[in-house]
FIBA-493796 format. One line per 3 residues: their letters; for each residue x, y, z of N, C-alpha, C. Coordinates in steps of 0.001 Angstrom, whole numbers, always signed. Last residue first. Layout:
<atoms>
a> X:Y:Z:X:Y:Z:X:Y:Z ~ ...
</atoms>
This chain:
<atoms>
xxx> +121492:+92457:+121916:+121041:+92198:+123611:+121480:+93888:+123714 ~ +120546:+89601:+119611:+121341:+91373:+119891:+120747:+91733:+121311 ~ +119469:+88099:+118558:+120325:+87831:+119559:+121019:+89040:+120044
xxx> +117763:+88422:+117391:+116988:+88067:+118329:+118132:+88215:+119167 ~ +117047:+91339:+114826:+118338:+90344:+115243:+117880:+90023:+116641 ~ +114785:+90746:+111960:+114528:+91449:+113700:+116269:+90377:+113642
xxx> +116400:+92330:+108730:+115753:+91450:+109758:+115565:+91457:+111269 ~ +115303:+94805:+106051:+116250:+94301:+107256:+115230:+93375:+108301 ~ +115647:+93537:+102821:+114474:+93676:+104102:+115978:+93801:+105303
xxx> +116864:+93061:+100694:+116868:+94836:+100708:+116140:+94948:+102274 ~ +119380:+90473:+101206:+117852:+91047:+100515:+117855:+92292:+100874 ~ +121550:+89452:+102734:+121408:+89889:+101119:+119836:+90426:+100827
xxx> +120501:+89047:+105552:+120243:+87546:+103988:+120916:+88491:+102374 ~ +120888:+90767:+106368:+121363:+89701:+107325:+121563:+88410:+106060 ~ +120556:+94328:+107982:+120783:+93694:+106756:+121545:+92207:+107279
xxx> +118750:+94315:+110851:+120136:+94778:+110391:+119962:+93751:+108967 ~ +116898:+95709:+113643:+116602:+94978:+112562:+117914:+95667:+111784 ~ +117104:+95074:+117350:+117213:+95915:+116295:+117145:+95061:+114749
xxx> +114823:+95590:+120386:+115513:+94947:+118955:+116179:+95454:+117813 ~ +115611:+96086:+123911:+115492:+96527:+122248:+115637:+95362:+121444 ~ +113911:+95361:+126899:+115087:+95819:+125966:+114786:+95993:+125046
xxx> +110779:+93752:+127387:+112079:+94937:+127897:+113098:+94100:+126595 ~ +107532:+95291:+125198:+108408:+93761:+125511:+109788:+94690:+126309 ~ +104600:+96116:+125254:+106138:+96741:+124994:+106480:+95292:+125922
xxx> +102035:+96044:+122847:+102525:+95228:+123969:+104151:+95611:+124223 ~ +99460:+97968:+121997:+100380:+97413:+122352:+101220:+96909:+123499 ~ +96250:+97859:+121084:+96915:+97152:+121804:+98272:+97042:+121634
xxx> +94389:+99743:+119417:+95236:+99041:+119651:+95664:+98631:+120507 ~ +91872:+101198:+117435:+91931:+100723:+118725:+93212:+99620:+118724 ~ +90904:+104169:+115008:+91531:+102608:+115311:+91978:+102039:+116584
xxx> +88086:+105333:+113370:+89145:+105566:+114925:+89623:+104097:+115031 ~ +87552:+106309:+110949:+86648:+107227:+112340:+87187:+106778:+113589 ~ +89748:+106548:+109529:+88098:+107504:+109002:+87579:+107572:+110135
xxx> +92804:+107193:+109279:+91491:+106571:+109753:+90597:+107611:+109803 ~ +94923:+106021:+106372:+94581:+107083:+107434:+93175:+106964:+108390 ~ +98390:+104562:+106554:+97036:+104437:+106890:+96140:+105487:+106871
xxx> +100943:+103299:+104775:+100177:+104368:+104973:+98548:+103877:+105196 ~ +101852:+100891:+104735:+103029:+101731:+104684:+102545:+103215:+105125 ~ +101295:+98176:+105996:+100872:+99007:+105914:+101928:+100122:+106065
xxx> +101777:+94878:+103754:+102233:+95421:+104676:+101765:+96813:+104549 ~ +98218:+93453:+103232:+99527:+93400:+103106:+100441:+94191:+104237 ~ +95215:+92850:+101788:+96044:+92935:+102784:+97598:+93437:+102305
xxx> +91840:+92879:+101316:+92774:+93177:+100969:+93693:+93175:+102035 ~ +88279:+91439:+100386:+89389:+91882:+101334:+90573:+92365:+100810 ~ +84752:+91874:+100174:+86029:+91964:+99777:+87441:+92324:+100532
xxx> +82507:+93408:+101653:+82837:+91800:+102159:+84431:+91550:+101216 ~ +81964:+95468:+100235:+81211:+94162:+99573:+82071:+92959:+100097 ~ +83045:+97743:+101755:+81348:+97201:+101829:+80943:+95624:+101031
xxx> +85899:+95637:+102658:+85688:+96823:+101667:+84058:+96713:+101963 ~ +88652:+95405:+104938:+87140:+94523:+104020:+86169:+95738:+103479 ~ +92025:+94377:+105514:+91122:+95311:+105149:+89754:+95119:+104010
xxx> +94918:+93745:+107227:+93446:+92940:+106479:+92080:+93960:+106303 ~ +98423:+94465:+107305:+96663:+94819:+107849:+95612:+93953:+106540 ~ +100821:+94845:+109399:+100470:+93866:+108574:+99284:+94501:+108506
xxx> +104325:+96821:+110129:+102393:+96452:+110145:+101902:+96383:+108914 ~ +106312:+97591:+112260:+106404:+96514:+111026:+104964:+96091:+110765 ~ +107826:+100421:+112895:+106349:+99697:+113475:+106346:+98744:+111962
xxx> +110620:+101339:+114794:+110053:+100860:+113326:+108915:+100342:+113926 ~ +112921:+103724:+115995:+111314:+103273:+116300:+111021:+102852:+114882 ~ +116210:+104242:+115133:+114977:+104947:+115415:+113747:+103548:+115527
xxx> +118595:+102766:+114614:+118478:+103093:+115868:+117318:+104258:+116442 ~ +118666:+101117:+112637:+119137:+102175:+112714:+119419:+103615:+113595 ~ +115453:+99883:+113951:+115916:+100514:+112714:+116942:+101510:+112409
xxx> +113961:+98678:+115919:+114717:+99549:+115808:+115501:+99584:+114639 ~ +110477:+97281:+116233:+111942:+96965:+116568:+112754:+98413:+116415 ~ +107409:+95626:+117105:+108127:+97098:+117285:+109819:+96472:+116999
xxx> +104890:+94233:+114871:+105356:+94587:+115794:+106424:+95522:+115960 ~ +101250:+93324:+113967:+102983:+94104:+114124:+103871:+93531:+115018 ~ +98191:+93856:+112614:+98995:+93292:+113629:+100563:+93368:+113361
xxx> +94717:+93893:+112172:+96070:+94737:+112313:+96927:+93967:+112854 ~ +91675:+93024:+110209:+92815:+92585:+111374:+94137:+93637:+111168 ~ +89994:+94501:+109224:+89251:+93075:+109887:+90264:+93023:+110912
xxx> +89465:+97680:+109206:+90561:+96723:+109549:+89663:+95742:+110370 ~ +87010:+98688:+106560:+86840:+98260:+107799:+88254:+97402:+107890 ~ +87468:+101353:+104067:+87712:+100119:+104562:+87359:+99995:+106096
xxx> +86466:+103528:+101650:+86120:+102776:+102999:+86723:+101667:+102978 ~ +89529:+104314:+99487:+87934:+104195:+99783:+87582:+103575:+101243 ~ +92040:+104094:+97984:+91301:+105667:+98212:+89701:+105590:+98533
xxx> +94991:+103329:+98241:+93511:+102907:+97949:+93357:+103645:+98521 ~ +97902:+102216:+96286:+97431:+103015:+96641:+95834:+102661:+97113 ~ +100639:+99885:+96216:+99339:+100090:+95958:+98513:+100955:+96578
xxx> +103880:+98340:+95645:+102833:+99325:+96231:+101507:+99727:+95643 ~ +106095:+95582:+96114:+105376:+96601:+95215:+104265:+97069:+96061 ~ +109152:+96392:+97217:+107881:+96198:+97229:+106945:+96487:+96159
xxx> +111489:+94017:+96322:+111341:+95191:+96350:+109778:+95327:+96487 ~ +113235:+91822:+94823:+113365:+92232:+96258:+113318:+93618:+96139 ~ +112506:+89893:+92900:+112894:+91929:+92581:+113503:+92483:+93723
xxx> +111553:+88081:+94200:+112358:+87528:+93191:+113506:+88817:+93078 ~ +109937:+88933:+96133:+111415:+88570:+96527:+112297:+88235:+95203 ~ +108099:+91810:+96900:+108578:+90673:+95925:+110001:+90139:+95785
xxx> +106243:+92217:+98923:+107373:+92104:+99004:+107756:+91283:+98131 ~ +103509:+94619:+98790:+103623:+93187:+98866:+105407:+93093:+98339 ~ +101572:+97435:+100750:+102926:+96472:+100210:+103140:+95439:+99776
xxx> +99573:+99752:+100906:+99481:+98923:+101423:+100852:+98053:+100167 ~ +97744:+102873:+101700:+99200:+102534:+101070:+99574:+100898:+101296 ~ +94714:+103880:+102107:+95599:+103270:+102548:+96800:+103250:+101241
xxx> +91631:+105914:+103624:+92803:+105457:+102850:+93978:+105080:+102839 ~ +90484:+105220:+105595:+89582:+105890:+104210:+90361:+105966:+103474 ~ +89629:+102902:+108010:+90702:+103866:+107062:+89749:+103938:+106298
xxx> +89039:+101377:+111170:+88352:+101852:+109938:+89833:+102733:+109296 ~ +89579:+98890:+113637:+89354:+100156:+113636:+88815:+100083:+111701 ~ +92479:+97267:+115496:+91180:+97308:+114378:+90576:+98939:+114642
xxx> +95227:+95420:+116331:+94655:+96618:+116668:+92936:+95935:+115135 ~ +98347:+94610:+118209:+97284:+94089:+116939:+95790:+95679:+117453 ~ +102307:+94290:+118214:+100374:+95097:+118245:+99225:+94510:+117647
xxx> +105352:+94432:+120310:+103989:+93296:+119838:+102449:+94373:+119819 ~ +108185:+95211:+120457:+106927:+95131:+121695:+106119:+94144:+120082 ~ +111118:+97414:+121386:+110665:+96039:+121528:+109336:+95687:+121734
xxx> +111850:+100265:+122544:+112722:+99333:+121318:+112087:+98136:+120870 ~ +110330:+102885:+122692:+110175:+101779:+122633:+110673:+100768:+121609 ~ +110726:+105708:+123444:+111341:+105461:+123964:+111043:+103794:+123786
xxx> +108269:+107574:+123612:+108513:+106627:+124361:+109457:+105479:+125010 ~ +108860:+108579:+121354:+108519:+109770:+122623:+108846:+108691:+123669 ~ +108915:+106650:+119587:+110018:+107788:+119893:+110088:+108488:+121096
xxx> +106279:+105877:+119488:+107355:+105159:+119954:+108415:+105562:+120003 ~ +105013:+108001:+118321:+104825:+107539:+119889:+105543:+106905:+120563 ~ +105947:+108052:+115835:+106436:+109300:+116732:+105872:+108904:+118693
xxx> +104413:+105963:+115171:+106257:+106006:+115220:+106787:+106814:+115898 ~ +102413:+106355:+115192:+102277:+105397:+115646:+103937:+105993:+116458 ~ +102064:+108513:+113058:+101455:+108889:+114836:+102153:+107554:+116064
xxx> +102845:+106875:+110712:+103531:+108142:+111410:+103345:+108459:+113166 ~ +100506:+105009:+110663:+102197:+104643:+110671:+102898:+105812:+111348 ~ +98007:+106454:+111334:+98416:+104920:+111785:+100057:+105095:+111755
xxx> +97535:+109460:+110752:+98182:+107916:+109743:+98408:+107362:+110737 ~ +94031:+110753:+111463:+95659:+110577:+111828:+95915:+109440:+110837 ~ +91631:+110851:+110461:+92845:+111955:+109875:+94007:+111674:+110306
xxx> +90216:+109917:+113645:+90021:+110595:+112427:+91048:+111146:+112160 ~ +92721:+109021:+116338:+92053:+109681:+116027:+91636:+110222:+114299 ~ +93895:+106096:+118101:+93872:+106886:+116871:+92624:+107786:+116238
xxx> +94260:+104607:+120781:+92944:+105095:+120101:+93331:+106099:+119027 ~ +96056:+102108:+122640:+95856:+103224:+121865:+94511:+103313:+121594 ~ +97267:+101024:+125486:+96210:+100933:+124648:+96125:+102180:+124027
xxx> +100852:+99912:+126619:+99470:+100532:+126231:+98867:+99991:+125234 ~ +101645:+97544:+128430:+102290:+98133:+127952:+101185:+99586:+127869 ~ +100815:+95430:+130569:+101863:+94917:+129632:+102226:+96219:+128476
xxx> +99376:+96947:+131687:+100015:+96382:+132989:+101439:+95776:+131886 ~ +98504:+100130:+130167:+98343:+98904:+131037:+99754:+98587:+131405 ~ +98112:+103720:+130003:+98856:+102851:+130055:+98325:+101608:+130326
xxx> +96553:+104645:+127133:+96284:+104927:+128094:+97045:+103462:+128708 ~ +95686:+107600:+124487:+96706:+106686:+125517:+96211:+106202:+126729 ~ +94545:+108845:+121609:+94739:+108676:+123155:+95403:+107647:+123475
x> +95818:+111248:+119063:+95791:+109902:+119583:+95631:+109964:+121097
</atoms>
């Protein structure tokens, strides 16, 4: 992955073969980033992608193993127990204009994803809050 700082945080570039989620997380470790905002695009060749069923409260998961173009990416950063969480949404359009989305549990990119993040100051942290299995961003935690 390249880097490269701005004025509201960094710009990424994910390199072929990297996962999006992992590379992402270990950046935000290194970095040291409790709080921020992403949207990004780019390509995968294969994905892990979520839908949150609340009745089950539990995800269900879906594997995909082909070209995709990311129409749209977008997130954001909190803390989890007190490690780096990247909470990412993605819209993904297949050669026939077909889409797919959800939450991205596994990415991998085929030829390079471009992001934008935005590091916000202080931390968030996300804590069991409704009974459900999701932990939630806590706004008021300082």
């Amino acid at each position: 992955m390249q880097q490269r700082k701005t004025e509201t945080g960094f710009f990424l570039r994910f390199e072929k073969g990297e996962d999006i989620v992992a590379t992402l997380t270990k950046f935000l470790g290194r970095e040291k980033i409790g709080f921020g905002s992403l949207q990004g695009i780019g390509a995968l060749d294969e994905a892990e992608l979520g839908f949150y069923d609340t009745s089950r409260q539990i995800y269900l998961r879906r594997e995909f193993a082909e070209d995709f173009e990311i129409a749209s990416l977008m997130g954001n950063v909190s803390l989890v127990d007190g490690k780096p969480f990247a909470h990412i949404h993605v819209t993904l359009s297949d050669p026939e204009f077909r889409v797919v989305g959800g939450h991205l549990f596994y990415g991998r990119v085929s030829v390079t994803c471009e992001m934008d993040l935005r590091v916000h100051t202080g931390e968030v942290h996300r804590k069991d809050e409704d009974g459900s299995a999701l932990k939630l961003m806590d706004l008021q935690d300082q």
